[in-house]
Each structure stands twice: as structure tokens, then as C-alpha cells.
N, C-alpha and C positions, 0 to 999 in steps of 0.2 A: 899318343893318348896319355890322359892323367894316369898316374898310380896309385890304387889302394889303401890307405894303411889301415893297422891295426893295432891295438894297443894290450900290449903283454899285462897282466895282473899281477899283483904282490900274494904273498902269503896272506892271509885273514888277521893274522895278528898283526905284521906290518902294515897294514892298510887300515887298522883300526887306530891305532897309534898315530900314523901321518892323518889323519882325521881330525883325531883330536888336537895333535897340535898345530893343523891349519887353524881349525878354528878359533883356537888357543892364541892363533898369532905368532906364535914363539917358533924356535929352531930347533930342535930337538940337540940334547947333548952328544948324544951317542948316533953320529951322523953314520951315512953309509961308508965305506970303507972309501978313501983316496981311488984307487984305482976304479971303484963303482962309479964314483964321479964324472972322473977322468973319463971312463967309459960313456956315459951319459950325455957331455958336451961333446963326446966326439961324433956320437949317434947323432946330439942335437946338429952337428956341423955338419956329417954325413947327411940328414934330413934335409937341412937345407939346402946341398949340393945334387941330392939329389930331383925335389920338387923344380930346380934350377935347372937341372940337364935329365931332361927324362929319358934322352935317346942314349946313355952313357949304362942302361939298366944291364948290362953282360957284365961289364967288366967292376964298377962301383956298387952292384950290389950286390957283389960278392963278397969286396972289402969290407960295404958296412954289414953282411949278415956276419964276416968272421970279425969286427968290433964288437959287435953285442952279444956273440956265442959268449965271450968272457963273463958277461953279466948278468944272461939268461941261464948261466952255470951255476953261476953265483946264487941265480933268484930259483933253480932248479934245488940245490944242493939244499937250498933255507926249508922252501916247501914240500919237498917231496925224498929229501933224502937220496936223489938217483946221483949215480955216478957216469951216463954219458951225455956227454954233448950233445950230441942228434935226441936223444931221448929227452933232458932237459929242455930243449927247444921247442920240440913238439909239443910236450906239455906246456911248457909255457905260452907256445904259441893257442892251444886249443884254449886254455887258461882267459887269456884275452879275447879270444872269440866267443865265450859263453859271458863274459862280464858284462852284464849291462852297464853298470855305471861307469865301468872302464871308457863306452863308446859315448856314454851322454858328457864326461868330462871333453873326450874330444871334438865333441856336436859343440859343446860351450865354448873350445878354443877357435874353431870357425868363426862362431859368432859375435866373437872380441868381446865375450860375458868375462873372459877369467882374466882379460889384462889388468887388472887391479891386481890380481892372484900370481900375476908372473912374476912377480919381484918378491915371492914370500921365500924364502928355502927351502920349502918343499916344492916347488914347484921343476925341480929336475928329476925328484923322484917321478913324476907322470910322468916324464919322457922315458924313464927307463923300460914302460912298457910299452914305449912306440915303437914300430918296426915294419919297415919298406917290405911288399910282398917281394920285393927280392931276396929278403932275408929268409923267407918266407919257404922260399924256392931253393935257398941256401941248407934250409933244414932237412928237405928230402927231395921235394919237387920244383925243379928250378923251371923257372919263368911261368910258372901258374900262380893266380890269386887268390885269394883263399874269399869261398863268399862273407856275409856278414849275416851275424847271428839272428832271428827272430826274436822277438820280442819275448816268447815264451819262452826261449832259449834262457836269454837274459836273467828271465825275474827267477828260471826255477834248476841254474846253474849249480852244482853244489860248492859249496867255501867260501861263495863268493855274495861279500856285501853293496849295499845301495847304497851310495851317498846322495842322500838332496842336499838343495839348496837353500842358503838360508835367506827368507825373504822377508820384506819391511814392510809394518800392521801400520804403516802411519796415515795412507788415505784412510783406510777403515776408521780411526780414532778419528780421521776428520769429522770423515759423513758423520759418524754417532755423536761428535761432538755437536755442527750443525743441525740434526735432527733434532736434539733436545733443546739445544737454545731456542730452536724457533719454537717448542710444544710449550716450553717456559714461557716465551713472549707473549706464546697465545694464550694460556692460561691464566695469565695476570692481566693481559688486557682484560680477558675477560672477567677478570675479578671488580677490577676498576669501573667496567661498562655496568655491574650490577649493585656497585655503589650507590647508581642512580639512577637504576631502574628496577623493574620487579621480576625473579628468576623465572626460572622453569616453572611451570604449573603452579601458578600463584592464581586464587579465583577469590570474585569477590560477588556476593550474592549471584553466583555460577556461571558469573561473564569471567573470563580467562581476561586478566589483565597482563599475563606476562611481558617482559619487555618495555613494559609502560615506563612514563614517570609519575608519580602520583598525583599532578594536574592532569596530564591526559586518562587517568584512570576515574580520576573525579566526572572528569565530564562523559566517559561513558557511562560510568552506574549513574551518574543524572539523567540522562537520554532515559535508563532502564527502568528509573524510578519512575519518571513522567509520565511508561508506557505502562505501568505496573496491574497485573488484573490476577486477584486469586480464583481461583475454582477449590470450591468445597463442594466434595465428593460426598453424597450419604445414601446409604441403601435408596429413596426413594430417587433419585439424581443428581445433577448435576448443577450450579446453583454460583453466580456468580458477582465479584464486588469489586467493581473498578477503583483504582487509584484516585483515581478525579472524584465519585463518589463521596470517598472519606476525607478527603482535601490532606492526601496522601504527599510528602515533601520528601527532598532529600537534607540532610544536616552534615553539612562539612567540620568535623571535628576532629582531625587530623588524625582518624583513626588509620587513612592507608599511609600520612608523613609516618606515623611509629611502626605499620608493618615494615615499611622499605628499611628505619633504623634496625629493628632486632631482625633483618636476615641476615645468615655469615654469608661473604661474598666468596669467603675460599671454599665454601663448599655449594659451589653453585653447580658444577658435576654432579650431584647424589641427592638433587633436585629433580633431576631427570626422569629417575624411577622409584623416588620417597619422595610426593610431595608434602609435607608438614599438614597438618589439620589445622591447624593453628590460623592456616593462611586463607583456609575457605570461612571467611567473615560475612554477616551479613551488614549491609550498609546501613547507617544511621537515619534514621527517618521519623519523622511526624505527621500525626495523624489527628483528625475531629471523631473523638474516642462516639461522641453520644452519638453522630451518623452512621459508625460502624457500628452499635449496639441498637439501630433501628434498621440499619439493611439485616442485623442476624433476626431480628426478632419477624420481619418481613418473610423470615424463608419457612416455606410448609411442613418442615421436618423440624419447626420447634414449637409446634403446634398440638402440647401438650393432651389434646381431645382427639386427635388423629391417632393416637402413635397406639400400635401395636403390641400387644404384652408378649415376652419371650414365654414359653411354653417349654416344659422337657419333654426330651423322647420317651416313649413308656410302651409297655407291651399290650399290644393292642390284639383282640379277641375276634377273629376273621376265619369266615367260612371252616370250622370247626378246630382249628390251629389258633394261636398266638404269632404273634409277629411283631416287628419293632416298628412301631409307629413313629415317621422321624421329628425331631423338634422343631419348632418354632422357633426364627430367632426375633422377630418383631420387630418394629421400628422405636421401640424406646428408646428415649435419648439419656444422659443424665446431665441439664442444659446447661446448668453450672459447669461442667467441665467442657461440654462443647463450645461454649463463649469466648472460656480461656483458649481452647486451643486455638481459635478463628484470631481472636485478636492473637497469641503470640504468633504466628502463622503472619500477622500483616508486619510486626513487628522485627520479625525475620525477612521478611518480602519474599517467603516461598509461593511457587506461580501455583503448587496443588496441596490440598489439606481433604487428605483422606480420614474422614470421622470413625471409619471400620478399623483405620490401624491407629487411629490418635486411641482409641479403647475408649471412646466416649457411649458407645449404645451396652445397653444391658441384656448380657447374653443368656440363652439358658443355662442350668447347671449341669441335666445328663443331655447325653446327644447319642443319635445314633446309634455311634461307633462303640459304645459303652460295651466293657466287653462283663462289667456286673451286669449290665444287663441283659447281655446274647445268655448269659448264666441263669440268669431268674426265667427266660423265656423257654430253655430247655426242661427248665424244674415242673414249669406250670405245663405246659404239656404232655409234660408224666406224670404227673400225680393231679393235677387240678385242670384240667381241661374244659372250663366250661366260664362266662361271662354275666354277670346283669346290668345292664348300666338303665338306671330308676330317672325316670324324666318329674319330675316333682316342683308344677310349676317353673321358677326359671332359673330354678337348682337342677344338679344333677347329680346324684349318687352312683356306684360301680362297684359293683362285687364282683372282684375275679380273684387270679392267683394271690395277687401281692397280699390280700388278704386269706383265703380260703386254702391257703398251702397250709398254713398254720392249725387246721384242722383237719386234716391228716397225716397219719404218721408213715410217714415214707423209710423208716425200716422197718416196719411189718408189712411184708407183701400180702398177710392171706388180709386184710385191711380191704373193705368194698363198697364202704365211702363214706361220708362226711361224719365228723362229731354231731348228732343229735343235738345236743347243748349248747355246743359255739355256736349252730347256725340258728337258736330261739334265742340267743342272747344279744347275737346280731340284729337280729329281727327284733328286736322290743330297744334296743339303742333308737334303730331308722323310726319307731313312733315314736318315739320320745321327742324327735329330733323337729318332727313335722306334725305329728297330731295338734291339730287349734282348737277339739271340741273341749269346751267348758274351760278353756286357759283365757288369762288374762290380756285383755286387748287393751292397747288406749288408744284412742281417734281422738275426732275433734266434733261436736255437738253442731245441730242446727242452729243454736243461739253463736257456735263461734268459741266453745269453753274447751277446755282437755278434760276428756273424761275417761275412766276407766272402768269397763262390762268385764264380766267375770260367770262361767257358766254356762248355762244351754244347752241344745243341742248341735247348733250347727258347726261346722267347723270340717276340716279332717281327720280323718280316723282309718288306721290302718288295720287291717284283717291281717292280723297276726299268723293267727292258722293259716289262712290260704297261702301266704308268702311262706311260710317255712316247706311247706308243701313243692309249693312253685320252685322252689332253692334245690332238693332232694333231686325234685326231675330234672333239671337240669344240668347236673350232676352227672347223672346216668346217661343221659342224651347226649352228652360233650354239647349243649345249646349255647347258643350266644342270643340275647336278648334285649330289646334296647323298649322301656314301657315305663306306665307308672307303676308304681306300686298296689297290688290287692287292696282297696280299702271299703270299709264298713260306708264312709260317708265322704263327700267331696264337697268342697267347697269353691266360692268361685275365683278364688288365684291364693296364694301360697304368701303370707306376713302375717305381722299383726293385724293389721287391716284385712283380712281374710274376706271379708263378705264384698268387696270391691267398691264398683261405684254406681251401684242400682239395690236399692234397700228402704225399708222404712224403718223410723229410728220414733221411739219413744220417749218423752222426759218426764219418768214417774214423779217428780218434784216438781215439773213446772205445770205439768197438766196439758203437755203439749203435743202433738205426732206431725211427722215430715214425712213425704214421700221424694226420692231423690231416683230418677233414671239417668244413667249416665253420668253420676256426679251433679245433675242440674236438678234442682227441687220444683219438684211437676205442682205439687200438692199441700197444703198442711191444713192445720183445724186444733182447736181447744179439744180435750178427753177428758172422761169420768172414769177413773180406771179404781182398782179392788178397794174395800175399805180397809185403813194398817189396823186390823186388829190379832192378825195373827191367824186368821183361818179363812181372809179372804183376799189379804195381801195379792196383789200382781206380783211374779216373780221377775228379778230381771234376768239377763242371761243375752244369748243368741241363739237364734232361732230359726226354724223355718215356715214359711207360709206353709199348712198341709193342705188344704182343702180350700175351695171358695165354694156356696150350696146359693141359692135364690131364687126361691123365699125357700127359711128352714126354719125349726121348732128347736128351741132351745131347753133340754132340763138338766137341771139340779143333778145335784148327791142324793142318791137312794137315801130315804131316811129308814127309821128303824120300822118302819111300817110298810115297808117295802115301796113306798110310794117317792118319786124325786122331789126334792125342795121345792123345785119348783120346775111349768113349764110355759116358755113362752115365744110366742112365734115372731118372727124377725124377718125383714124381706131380703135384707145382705149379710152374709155369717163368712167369716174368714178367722178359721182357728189356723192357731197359732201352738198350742200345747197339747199333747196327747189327753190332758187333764181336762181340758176345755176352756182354754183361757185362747183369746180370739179377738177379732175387731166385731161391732154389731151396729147397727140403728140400733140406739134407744128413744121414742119416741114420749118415751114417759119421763126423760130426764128435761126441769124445767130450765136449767142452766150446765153451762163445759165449763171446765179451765176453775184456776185459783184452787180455792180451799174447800170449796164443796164436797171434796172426795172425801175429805176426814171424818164427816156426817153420815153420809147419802154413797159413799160409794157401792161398786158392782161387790157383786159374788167374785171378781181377780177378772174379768173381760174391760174391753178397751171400749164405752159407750162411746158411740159417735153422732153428732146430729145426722139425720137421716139423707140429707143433700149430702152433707162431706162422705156418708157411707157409701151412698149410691156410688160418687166421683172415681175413691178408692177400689172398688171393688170393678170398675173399669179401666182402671190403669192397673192394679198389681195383676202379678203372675201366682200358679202353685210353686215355690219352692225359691221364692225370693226371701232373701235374709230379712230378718225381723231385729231390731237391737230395741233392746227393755235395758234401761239405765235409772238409774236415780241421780 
């Protein structure tokens, strides 16, 4: 059978040293002694003689364990200071059974790794820690092998060091060297490829031309222009304007030849997740400006009579609380700036043009959310709890907190309600605002003239007293109330033109009366009306029909004799003044109309021939407006 061997260890300091100067190359000056040598090739010769004759293991390895006693005495005496033989031995021997790198140098010499190594001069010192388990057996126990150490034996032996090996990084410098050149090759091609074409996320009116060249990128955004249709979005819909409509084009002006010039092509990597803004162009285009400025003016959302007014939110007076009424935002447009944005919009070729976020409609100012307002709404439900909102013809007035807070003093709590004062002074503001009795009107005359009445009685008139009244109680009541106004007199709709469009109208200058229902003049006739002397003048003014009587007795001014000026019976009587100035037959007057009045006039009544009296007094009403003008 084969033989074992095993290979003897140096001291830690000699094996540090033969280390360094293997690697070193060199010979070390201070070699081992002659006879160590000597010993060493004789061990190497005994080795070989002995791997050659194995069956000779009684007698030759005994000579070679007593060869290398001399050397393992030697290498005893260096490491461990012992003075015997057998004791030297055995340590030396256990020595190389814990050395790991001892056994990996002789796993290398198998494997013909160290024959480049065999010709170094150190290479006799490894043999001097080789030795045939007969030597083995020489040391104490003859013809036994000694086993071989474990690995953990090995790494955690004490004294004893590792040597590796030294190995060559040059395929690695390869591959790394190959791996770059090729990421090089590919990085510059692809620099080269984007010379002439267009990088990462390059878009042009929001088609991705990436990779293009700028004739292939031409004739797609030409296909896109051809197909081109905007939607303009507005509160009321959605509203739209073909390409083909506006005789929509595309213009080739070498806007994508100069994007392709100013891109870098070395940084066409950090295109990938930066794409430039620069790059999202919109295409050059023409358009028939006056077709697109009749498709907008086409759309029902610039239809200036339609459009909705924005409204604010405000605190609104509901089942006995306040509460936020929300705003209005209306359909106003402001068109001038919707036009712009429609045409920049085509001019950019975007497929949608939202007018809500272009900020073309007119919004309100408070909303809602207001949080001055959630504030004013807590105030007035503490201290002013109550609403009026005045329907005044096709006005409307409201008295609530925003104003009536102001009239109580919210740090005096023993306070148990409104200012007396503020609320009469409010109240005489609201007639001021709306009373028409005896205020100046100007209409337009039966003949067709501008004239101006002044006076009378008809008209509006608010009851002061009752409304301040009305104001107090509802105060106390927390009421919300939605009415017209308390008034003394009403009239028939709320302007200057107060008395509407059913009236009879007088022209103390021309000597003429109209009767008008509905705006349409039913009636008219010559009149003899007061004579101007100053005490029987007709007055003018506005008025109301009081009474119509048929047949009635007409008198006079009580004279100083107790007796009327006069009395005279009449078949049709329609006063007109609590004085007694009125329409009548007069059947005593021999001619109407012109200058006759200045002579012959009445006592201030309106004489009528007795046909046109009858007429009139079957078409007016009690309490139809009367206008006396000159």
C-alpha cells in the first residue's frame, strides 16, 4: 500500500521570513546551516527511495527517521528550546499535523502548481518538513500512521501561519475592460443615431415624435393637423370647431430641422426621465381668422342676453336662523378674453380649451366658504335675529343683520332691542327711495312731446309709522318676512312712469284729453278746462279718478252768504280732486279746444262735449291715474 506523509512546520518566525523571500524571489543570505541542507536532500533522496520501494518501510525508515532526527532537533531546539530527540520529534511532528498551509503547500506539490517554485532556494526548506510515517513511527510508535489533521485543526492551530497564493486579476481587467468598451460603443452610437433623429420624449403638439427624423415627424403632425378639431368646454357645454371649418393648415418652417439642431446628443441618457419643455412645441399652422371669429360668435355661451350674472353668497334669513345662502357663479363670459383664448387655443392646435380654467367667466366675489361670512352669520343670530326683504315693484329691498346689527349694542347685554332712531331713519331713507306722490315724472305726451308733471296725488307713499312698527315686531318675534312695504297709497308699477299704461292724460296748453288702456289710446276730444286767472286755474299734478256719479249736481264755493257759487246738474261727473276739479258734460259750452279757455273758462273742471263725456265715463275706471300737464 501507499505511504502517508506529513509535513514538519518551521518556527513562525522562519516561515515568515521564507515567505517573504519566496515572494521576494531572492535567497535569503543567512541560509540554513550546511548540514540542515545536507540533511534535507538526503531526506529529499530518502523520499524518493522511499515512494520507489514501499515494501523496504522496516528497515529504510528507520534510516530516514534517524536522517531527519538531526533536523527536527535542529528545527526543535529553534522553536521550542527542548533538549530531546524523541520530544523534538514529536512536536515537530504534531507541529505539521496542525499546520494547515503546511498540507495545502503539499496538495500544490501533487498538483505540479509549485514546479515553477521548485527551482527557487527555498524550495528545500519545504522538504525539511516532510517526513515518511516511518519516521513517524521512528519517533515513538513504529509502523503506525499518523491520521491528517481537520480543517479546523488547521485554521485554529496555535503558531502557526497561512500562506496563500498569489493569483493573477488579468481576466478580470479583461472582462471590465470588454464591458466598457462595448457600453462606450453603445453610447456613442447612440449619440450618432440622435444626431438625426429626435431623443427620448420629444412631443410636438402632444404626438411623441421620438426617434423621428424631422420629415417623418412633418408628415405625422400633418396627418394631426388635417384631423384637427378643438372642444371648447363652457359652464353651459361642450361646443365644437373643426379644422376643415377654419381652412385650418399646417406650415413647414423648419421649426422641428432647429429642434433636432439645439438637442445635445451626449446627453440623450437624462432625456429619459427630464424631458426638456422646450421640446413640447406646438406646430405651425394657418388659419381663415374671420370663419373662426363666426364659428365663436355661433356658440350660445357668447350670447351676451343669455348669460347669467354671478351673484355672492350672503346670509340668508330662514325659518327663524340665518344661514349661508350659496353664490351664484352665472354664465358671464368676459368675450373679449374668451375669443383670445379660442383663437390662441387653435393657434396652439390644443384638442380642449376649458373657459372655467382659461378664467374667462366672471365670478362672484364672496362664496360660500367665506369664513367672514360663517362670522357675520353667528353675530346676526345673536343679536339680530330677524329679516325683511320689501318687494317694491321690480326692486327689492332687505333689512336684516348686515344692516340692523348696527343698531344694537352687543356689549350691553341688559340691551332688549333695536335703536328707536336708526330704525325711523331707515324707514324715511326706504320713502325717500320709492315715494312718486307729487315727485317729478317725465313721459311722453299724446301729441308725441317730452313733458314734465310735477305734483298730485297719486303716486307711492309709504306709511312711515306702520313700517317702523312692523320693524320692532319683528325684532321680538325672530320673524322673517318677505312683502311690500306699509303704504299710505300705491300706485300702478314703481318708475317715473309710475301710473303705467292705462290713464287719461290732459294738455292744459293744448286744450286736449286722451284716454289710453293698455298703452293704446281708446278715446280723445277737445276740453274747456279752469280759466288762468289765479283762482280758477286747473291744477296739474297726478291724480286719481275718485268717484264717477250719473247724473250728479254740481256746486260751487260756499260763498259768504252761505249759499254755493253755483249749482249745476250734469249727467256724467268724474272728479278728479278732493276740491272738485273733475271731467263733466257741459252742454252750455258753445265750442272745446284752442283759446276759448282764456275767456270762458270752467270754475278748474275739465268741460267735455256731452258724446265724448258719455264715451269716457264708460270706458274709465274709479282709481285710474289722471295726468294734468301743461
Amino acid at each position: 500500500m501507499g505511504l502517508r506523509f506529513r509535513k514538519k512546520t518551521k518556527g513562525s518566525t522562519e516561515v515568515e521570513n521564507d515567505v517573504a523571500l519566496a515572494v521576494a524571489g531572492t535567497v535569503p543570505d543567512e541560509a540554513a546551516p550546511v548540514t540542515d541542507t545536507a540533511s534535507d536532500a538526503a531526506s529529499e533522496d530518502s523520499l524518493g527511495t522511499e515512494t520507489a520501494g514501499a515494501d523496504d518501510l522496516g528497515g529504510e525508515a528507520a534510516s530516514d527517521g534517524t536522517g531527519e532526527d538531526g533536523k527536527d532537533d535542529a528545527d526543535a531546539d529553534a522553536d521550542a528550546d527542548a533538549g530531546e530527540d524523541g520530544k523534538a520529534d514529536a512536536d515537530a511532528d504534531a507541529d505539521a499535523d496542525e499546520d494547515g498551509k503546511a498540507e495545502a503547500d503539499a496538495d500544490a506539490d501533487e498538483d505540479g502548481k509549485d514546479g515553477a517554485a521548485a527551482g527557487e532556494p527555498d524550495e528545500p526548506d519545504e522538504g525539511e518538513g516532510e517526513e515518511k510515517e516511518g519516521g513517524a513511527a521512528a519517533a515513538g510508535e513504529p509502523g503506525e500512521l499518523d491520521e491528517p489533521p481537520t480543517p479546523a485543526e488547521e485554521q485554529f492551530a496555535p503558531g502557526h501561519v497561512r500562506i496563500v497564493e498569489k493569483r493573477s486579476f488579468f481576466w478580470l481587467w479583461m472582462a471590465l475592460g470588454t464591458a466598457f468598451g462595448l457600453l462606450l460603443a453603445g453610447y456613442l452610437g447612440l449619440a450618432v443615431f440622435f444626431n438625426y433623429h429626435y431623443g427620448f420624449n420629444t412631443s410636438v403638439n402632444g404626438v411623441d415624435i421620438s426617434f423621428l427624423t424631422p420629415a417623418q415627424a412633418e408628415d405625422v403632425i400633418r396627418d394631426q393637423v388635417d384631423r384637427y378639431t378643438l372642444k371648447v368646454v363652457s359652464r353651459s357645454g361642450t361646443h365644437v370647431i373643426p379644422g376643415s371649418q377654419i381652412e385650418l393648415r399646417y406650415i413647414s418652417d423648419n421649426q422641428l430641422q432647429r429642434l433636432l439642431y439645439e438637442q445635445n446628443v451626449f446627453l440623450w441618457g437624462a432625456r429619459l426621465f427630464n424631458p426638456s419643455s422646450a421640446d413640447h412645441l406646438a406646430a405651425s399652422v394657418t388659419f381663415n381668422l374671420d370663419k373662426l371669429n363666426a364659428a365663436i360668435d355661433s356658440f350660445s355661451f357668447m350670447d351676451t342676453s343669455s348669460m347669467v350674472a354671478p351673484a355672492d353668497a350672503y346670509a340668508e334669513f330662514v325659518d327663524s336662523a340665518y344661514r349661508v345662502h350659496p353664490e351664484v357663479r352665472g354664465t358671464t363670459l368676459n368675450t373679449i378674453k374668451t375669443r383670445a383664448a379660442i383663437i390662441a387655443a387653435v393657434y396652439a392646435t390644443e384638442g380642449i380649451l376649458d373657459l372655467e380654467e382659461s378664467g374667462a367667466y366672471q365670478d362672484p366675489k364672496v362664496f360660500g366658504d367665506s369664513s367672514a361670512l360663517a362670522r357675520d352669520i353667528e353675530l346676526y343670530n345673536k343679536y339680530v335675529p330677524f329679516s325683511i326683504s320689501y318687494t317694491i315693484g321690480g326692486a327689492t329691498e332687505t333689512l336684516d343683520g348686515r344692516t340692523t346689527l348696527d343698531w344694537v349694542d352687543i356689549y350691553a347685554p341688559e340691551q332688549t332691542g333695536l335703536d328707536d332712531a336708526a330704525v325711523r331713519s331707515w324707514v324715511a331713507g326706504l320713502a325717500s327711495r320709492y315715494d312718486t306722490v307729487g315727485a317729478k315724472r317725465t313721459f311722453m305726451s299724446g301729441y308725441g312731446e317730452e313733458k314734465v308733471v310735477e305734483g298730485g296725488t297719486y303716486g307711492w307713499q309709504i306709511d312711515q309709522e306702520a313700517e317702523v312698527a312692523a320693524i320692532h315686531t319683528a325684532y321680538r318675534e325672530r320673524r322673517g318676512e318677505e312683502r311690500e312695504p306699509h303704504c299710505v297709497s300705491r300706485a300702478a308699477s314703481f318708475g317715473a312712469f309710475d301710473w303705467g299704461q292705462t290713464y287719461a292724460e290732459v294738455d292744459l296748453t293744448e286744450q286736449h284729453m286722451w284716454y289710453f288702456r293698455d298703452g293704446e289710446l281708446i278715446m280723445e276730444s277737445d276740453v274747456v278746462t279752469g280759466k288762468p286767472d289765479g283762482f280758477n286755474t286747473t291744477p296739474d299734478g297726478v291724480y286719481y279718478l275718485l268717484d264717477m256719479q250719473s247724473p250728479s249736481v254740481l256746486r260751487g264755493r260756499i260763498m259768504a252768504n252761505g249759499q254755493p257759487e253755483y249749482i249745476t246738474p250734469v249727467s256724467f261727473w268724474m272728479p278728479v280732486t278732493v276740491e272738485g276739479v273733475g271731467f263733466h258734460d257741459a252742454t252750455w259750452q258753445p265750442t272745446f279746444g284752442g283759446s276759448w279757455y282764456v275767456r270762458n273758462g270752467s270754475h278748474g273742471c275739465i268741460n267735455m262735449p256731452y258724446a265724448r263725456a258719455r264715451e269716457l265715463y264708460s270706458l274709465i275706471e274709479t282709481g285710474c291715474p289722471v295726468v294734468l300737464h301743461y
